[in-house]
Wavefront OBJ file of the C-alpha trace (Angstrom):
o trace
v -61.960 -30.436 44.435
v -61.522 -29.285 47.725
v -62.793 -31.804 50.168
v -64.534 -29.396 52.699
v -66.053 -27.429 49.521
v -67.702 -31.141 48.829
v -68.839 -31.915 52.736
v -70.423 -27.841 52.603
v -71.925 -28.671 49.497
v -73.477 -31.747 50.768
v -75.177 -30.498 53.491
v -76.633 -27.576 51.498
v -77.980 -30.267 49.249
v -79.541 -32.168 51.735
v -81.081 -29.126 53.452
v -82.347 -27.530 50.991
v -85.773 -29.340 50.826
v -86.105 -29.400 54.373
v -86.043 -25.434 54.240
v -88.104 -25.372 51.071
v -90.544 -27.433 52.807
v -90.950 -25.083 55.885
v -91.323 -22.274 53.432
v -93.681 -23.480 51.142
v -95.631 -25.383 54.100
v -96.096 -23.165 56.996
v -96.866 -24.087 60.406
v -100.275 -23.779 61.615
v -99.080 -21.068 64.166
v -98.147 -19.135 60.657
v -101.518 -19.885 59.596
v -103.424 -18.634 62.601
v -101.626 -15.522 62.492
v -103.114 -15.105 59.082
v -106.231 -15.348 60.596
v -105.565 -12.762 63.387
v -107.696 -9.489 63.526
v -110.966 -8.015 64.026
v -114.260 -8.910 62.005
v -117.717 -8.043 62.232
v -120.982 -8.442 60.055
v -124.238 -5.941 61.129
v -124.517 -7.984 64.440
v -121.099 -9.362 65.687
v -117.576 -7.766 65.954
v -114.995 -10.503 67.302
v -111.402 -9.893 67.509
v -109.233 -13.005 67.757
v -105.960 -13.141 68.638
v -102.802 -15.444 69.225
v -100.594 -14.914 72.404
v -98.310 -17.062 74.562
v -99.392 -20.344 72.896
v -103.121 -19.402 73.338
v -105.941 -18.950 70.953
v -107.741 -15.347 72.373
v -111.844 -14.487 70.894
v -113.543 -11.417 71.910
v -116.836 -11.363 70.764
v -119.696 -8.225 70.899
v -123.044 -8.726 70.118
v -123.404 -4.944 67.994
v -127.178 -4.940 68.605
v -126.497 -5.431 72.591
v -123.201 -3.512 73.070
v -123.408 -4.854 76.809
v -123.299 -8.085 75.809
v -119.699 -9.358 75.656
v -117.579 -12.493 75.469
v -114.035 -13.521 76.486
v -112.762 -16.471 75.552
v -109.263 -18.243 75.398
v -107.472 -21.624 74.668
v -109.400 -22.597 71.863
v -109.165 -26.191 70.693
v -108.033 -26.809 66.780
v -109.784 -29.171 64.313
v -110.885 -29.150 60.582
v -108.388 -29.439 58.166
v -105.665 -27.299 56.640
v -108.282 -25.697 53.912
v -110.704 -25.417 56.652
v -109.926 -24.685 60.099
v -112.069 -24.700 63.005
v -111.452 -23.389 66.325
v -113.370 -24.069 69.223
v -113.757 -22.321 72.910
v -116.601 -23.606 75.845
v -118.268 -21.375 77.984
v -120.942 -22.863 80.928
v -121.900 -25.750 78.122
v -122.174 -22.981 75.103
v -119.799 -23.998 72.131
v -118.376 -20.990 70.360
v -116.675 -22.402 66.999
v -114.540 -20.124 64.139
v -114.212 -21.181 61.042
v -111.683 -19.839 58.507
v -110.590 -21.050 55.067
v -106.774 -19.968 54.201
v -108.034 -19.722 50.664
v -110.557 -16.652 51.663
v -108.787 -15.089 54.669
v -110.974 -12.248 54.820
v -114.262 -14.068 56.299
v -114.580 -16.160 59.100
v -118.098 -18.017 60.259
v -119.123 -18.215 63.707
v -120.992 -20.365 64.861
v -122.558 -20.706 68.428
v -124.687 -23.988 70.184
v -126.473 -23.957 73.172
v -125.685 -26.939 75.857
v -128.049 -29.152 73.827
v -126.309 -29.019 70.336
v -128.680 -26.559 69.188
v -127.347 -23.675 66.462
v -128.036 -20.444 67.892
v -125.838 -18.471 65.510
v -124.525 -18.968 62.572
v -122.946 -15.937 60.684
v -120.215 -14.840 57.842
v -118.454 -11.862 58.996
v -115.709 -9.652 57.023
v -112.334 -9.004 58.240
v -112.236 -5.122 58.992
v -109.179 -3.440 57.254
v -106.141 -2.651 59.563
v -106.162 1.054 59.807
v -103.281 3.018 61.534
l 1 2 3 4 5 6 7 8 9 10 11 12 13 14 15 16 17 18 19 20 21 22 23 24 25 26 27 28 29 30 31 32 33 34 35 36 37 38 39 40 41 42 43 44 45 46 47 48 49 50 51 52 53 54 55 56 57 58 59 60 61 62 63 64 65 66 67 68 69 70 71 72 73 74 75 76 77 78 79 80 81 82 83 84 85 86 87 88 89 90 91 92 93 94 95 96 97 98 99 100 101 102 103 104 105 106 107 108 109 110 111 112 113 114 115 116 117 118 119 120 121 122 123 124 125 126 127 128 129 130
């Protein structure tokens, strides 16, 4: 056998699970941009988004249209079923949960400066529409 057919078959060998692995295990940058898009229940619509290396929430209270929140560089904890991102505003903790395993909901959660809950709601991904 040819001895550079041997080396070339080596190395595919010994990459192989290393690309398998990246397939079958994405990144959590894959992951978040699962969770990228626009969701709303009867009283929220929040649009999160992922863009130079930052974590982007827009958040619109639907029964005060007014009332509006920007947010970016959210901080990432949970765990790879359950993912929670978190942004601060003036001592206000705005936190999105999302489970890979039912991409289509996220929870948000919001706490005043003293830990309190102040919201606490499951909203629906809204279909991408051209």
């Amino acid at each position: 056998m040819n001895f550079r057919a041997l080396t070339l078959s080596a190395l595919l060998g010994l990459s192989a699970p290393m690309v398998a692995g990246e397939l079958f295990n994405p990144a959590p940058v894959a992951a978040q941009s699962l969770m990228m898009g626009d969701y709303m229940n009867d009283n929220w619509f929040i649009s999160l988004w992922f863009e130079n290396g930052t974590m982007h929430y827009q958040g619109t209270d639907r029964r005060r249209p007014n009332n509006s929140m920007y947010l970016s560089g959210a901080t990432e904890s949970g765990t790879r079923d359950r993912q929670i991102y978190t942004w601060r505003n003036g001592g206000h903790r705005y936190q999105v949960t999302w489970r890979p395993s039912d991409p289509d909901y996220i929870r948000l959660q919001v706490f005043d400066p003293n830990g309190r809950e102040l919201v606490n709601n499951l909203l629906e991904r809204i279909p991408f529409s051209p």
